[in-house]
N, C-alpha and C positions, 0 to 999 in steps of 0.2 A: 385454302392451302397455306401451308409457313413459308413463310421465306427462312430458306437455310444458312442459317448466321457462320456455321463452320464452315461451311465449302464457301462463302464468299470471302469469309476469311484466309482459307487456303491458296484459292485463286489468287489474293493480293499481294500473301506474301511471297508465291511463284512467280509474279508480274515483278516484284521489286528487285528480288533474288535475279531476273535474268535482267533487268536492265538497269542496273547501276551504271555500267558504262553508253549506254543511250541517251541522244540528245532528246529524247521523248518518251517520258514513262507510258505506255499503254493503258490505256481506261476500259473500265469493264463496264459496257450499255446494259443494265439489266432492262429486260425485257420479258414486260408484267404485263401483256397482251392477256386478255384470257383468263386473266386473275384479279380477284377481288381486291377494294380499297384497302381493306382490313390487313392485307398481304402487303401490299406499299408500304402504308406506312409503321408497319412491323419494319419493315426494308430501312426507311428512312430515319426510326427512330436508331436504328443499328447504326447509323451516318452515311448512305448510302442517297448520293445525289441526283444521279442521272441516270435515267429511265428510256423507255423506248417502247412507243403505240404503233397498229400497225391501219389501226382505223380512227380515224377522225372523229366520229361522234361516241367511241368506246370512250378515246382520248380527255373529249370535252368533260364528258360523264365523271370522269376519274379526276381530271387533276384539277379543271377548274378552280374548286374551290382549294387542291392540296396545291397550288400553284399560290396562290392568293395568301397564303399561311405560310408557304415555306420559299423566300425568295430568291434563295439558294438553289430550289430545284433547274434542272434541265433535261428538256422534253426530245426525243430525238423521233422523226417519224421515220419509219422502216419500212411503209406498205407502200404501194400504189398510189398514185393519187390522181384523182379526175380532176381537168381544171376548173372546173365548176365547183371546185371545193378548197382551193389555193388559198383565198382570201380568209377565210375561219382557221384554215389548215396554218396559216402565219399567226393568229394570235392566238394560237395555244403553242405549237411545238416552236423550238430555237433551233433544232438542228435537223437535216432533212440531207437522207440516203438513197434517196429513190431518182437524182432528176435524171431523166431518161430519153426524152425527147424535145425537138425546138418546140414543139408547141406549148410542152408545160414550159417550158423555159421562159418564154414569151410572155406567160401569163403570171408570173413570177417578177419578173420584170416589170410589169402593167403594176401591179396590186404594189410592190415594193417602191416603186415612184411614186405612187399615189397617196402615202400615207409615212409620215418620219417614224414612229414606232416599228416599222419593220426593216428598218436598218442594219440591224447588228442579225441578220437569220446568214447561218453558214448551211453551205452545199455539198454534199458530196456527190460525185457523178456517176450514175450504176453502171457499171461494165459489163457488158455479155461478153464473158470470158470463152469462155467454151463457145461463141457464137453456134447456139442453139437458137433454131429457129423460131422454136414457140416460145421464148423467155425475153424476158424484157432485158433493156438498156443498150447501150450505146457498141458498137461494133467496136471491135480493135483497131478496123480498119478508118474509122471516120471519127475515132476520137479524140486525135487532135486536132483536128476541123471543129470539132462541138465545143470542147476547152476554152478554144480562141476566141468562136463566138458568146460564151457563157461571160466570158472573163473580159474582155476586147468591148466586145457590143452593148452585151447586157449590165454591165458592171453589176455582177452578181458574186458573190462572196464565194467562190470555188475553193474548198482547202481540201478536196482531197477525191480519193476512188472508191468505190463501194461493187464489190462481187458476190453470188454466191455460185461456188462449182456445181456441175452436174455432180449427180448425187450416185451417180454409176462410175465419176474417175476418182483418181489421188485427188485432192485435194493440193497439196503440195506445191504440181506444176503449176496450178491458174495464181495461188496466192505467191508466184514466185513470177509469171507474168506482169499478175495487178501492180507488182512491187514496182519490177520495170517500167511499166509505163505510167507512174506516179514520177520517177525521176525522171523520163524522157519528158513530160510534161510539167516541171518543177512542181511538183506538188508534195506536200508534208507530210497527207495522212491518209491510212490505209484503214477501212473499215473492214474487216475478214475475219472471222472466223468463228462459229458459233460454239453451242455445248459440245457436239461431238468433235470437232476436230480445231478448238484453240490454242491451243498447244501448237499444233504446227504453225495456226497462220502467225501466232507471237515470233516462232525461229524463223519468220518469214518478212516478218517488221509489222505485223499490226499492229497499227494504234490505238484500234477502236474494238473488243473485241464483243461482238451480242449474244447474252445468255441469257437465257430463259428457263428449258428446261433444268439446268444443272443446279440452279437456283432456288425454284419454285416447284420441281417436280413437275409429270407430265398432265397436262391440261385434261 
């Protein structure tokens, strides 16, 4: 599949246009889950840095060697992650959207003490916004208690929140919560909002925002 040189160009220059007056340009995670190498690096010969796996050994497979070649890349992980796969998962991806409970936290912790090359891995911490019971991440209600412990205990690199709404509400109201409790927990950056609705979560302050589809067309 191509990666579409225009529309990531149109997105960048709607991203610049709405934030001239922001202390934080918003970044676009492209998200080549799904998609071939040959697609990447069409991506990165455009100048196109920072990427987003939603599996670990799709991850390994792809960037490895485009990791090793391009030392400018940044790898952000966006899926789930077992902690039986933390330790591999730290030396391919730099950035990670997903931590969601004390356990991976824990083991995050473990693996990041254990070795100085993982020093510099930033966290973002996933929110169950809509506190949907079958959906992963951290409750509204317990996490500033998780924050404290991430940040406090684990001296782990927290900069920011990561949502995705139910896909039955607006959209609107949760990335207008996430917003919230990124300031109630002093934090800088806001991971929201994907192909279909980034637009909103940028008038809503995202920093971070993940595309895929609108990018690379549908998988």
């Amino acid at each position: 599949m191509p990666f579409y040189k225009e529309k990531y160009s149109e997105i960048s220059n709607y991203i610049r246009d709405i934030s001239s007056n922001l202390d934080i340009t918003p970044k676009i995670v492209v998200v080549s889950k799904s998609h071939p190498v040959s697609s990447i690096i069409e991506a990165i010969d455009f100048g196109v840095k920072i990427f987003a796996e939603n599996k670990l050994q799709e991850a390994l497979l792809k960037f490895t060697d485009l990791k090793r070649n391009h030392k400018d890349l940044e790898l952000h992980m966006t899926g789930s992650i077992q902690t039986n796969k933390v330790k591999k998962s730290l030396e391919i991806f730099d950035y990670f959207h997903t931590l969601d409970r004390d356990k991976l936290a824990n083991e995050f912790y473990k693996q990041i003490l254990s070795s100085n090359k993982f020093n510099n891995k930033k966290f973002f911490i996933q929110v169950n916004a809509g506190n949907e019971y079958q959906k992963s991440g951290i409750s509204t209600n317990t996490l500033k208690e998780f924050v404290k412990y991430c940040v406090n205990d684990l001296r782990l690199e927290v900069i920011g929140l990561m949502s995705i709404p139910p896909i039955d509400e607006d959209p609107k109201k949760h990335f207008i919560l996430l917003s919230q409790l990124a300031i109630e927990n002093k934090l800088k950056y806001l991971s929201m909002g994907m192909s279909s609705d980034y637009k909103v979560a940028l008038r809503c302050g995202a920093t971070h925002i993940r595309l895929g589809t609108i990018l690379f067309g549908k998988r």
